[in-house]
N, C-alpha and C positions, 0 to 999 in steps of 0.2 A: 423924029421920034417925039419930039417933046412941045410940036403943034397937035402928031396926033395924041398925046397925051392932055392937051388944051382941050383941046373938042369933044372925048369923050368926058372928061370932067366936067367941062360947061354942061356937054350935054346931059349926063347926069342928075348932076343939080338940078337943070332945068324941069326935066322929067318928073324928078321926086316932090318941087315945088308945085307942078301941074298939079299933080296927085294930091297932095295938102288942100288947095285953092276948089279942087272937084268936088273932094267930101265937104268943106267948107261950103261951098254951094249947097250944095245936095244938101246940108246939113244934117249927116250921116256922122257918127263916131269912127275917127282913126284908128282910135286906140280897138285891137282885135280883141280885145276882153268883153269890151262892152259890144250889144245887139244892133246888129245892123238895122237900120231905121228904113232903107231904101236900098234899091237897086241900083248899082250906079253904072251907065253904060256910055255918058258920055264923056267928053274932054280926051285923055290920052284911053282911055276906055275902051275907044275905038277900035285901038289898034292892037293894045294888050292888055292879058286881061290881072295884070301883076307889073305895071309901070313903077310903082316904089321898090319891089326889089330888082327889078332890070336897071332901074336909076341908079340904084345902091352900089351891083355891078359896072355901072359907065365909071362911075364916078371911082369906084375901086382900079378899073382898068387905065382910068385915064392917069390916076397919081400915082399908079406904076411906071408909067410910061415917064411922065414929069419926074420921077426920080430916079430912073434910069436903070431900074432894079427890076430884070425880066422876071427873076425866079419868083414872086407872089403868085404868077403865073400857073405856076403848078399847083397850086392850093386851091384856083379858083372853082373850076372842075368840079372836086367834092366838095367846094362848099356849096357852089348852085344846084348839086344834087339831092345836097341832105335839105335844104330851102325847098329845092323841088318836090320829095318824096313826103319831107318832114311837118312841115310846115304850109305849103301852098295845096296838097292834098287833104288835108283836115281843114282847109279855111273852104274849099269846094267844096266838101260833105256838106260844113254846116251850111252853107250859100245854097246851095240845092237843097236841104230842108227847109229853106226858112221861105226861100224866092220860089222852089217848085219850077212851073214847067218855063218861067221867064227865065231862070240862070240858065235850064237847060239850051233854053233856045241860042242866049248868047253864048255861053258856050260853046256850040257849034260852029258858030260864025268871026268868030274872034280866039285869036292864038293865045296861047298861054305866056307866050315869051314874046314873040318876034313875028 
């Protein structure tokens, strides 16, 4: 339990630093208040289209695991739902206004999660 708990934290981490180092590239604002500068479709991009809050989850999964405490488990659920409906559906409105027929496209071709 508590290698797989290693590896989803690493992996985590690593994930959410990707995501930092991509908009830093891209020289794109993090911070979701401020106006997206550019489309950002590469680095972990590729593969989802929300790696900082998938990161956020490794990393939550993995130091439950490292602490040996299953029950956070059951919290996670509704929290990546309310993230899901809450939060990651209004950052897709405004992405499709702003990017138009490019977000859609990727969109398409790239998961939201996994």
């Amino acid at each position: 339990m508590r290698a797989a708990g290693l590896l989803l934290a690493l992996g985590g981490v690593s994930l959410a630093r990707e995501f930092f180092m991509t908009f830093r590239r891209a020289r794109t604002p993090v911070d979701p208040r401020r106006a997206a500068t550019v489309l950002v479709t590469h680095g972990p991009y590729r593969f989802t289209r929300n790696p900082a809050y998938l990161g956020m989850a490794l990393l939550y999964s993995g130091i439950t695991l490292l602490r040996g405490a299953l029950w956070p488990f059951a919290t996670l659920p509704a929290v990546l739902a309310i993230v899901d409906r809450g939060v990651i559906a209004r950052e897709e409105r405004y992405l499709t206004e702003r990017f138009g027929e490019s977000y859609t496209s990727y969109r398409t071709n790239v998961r939201r999660w996994i």
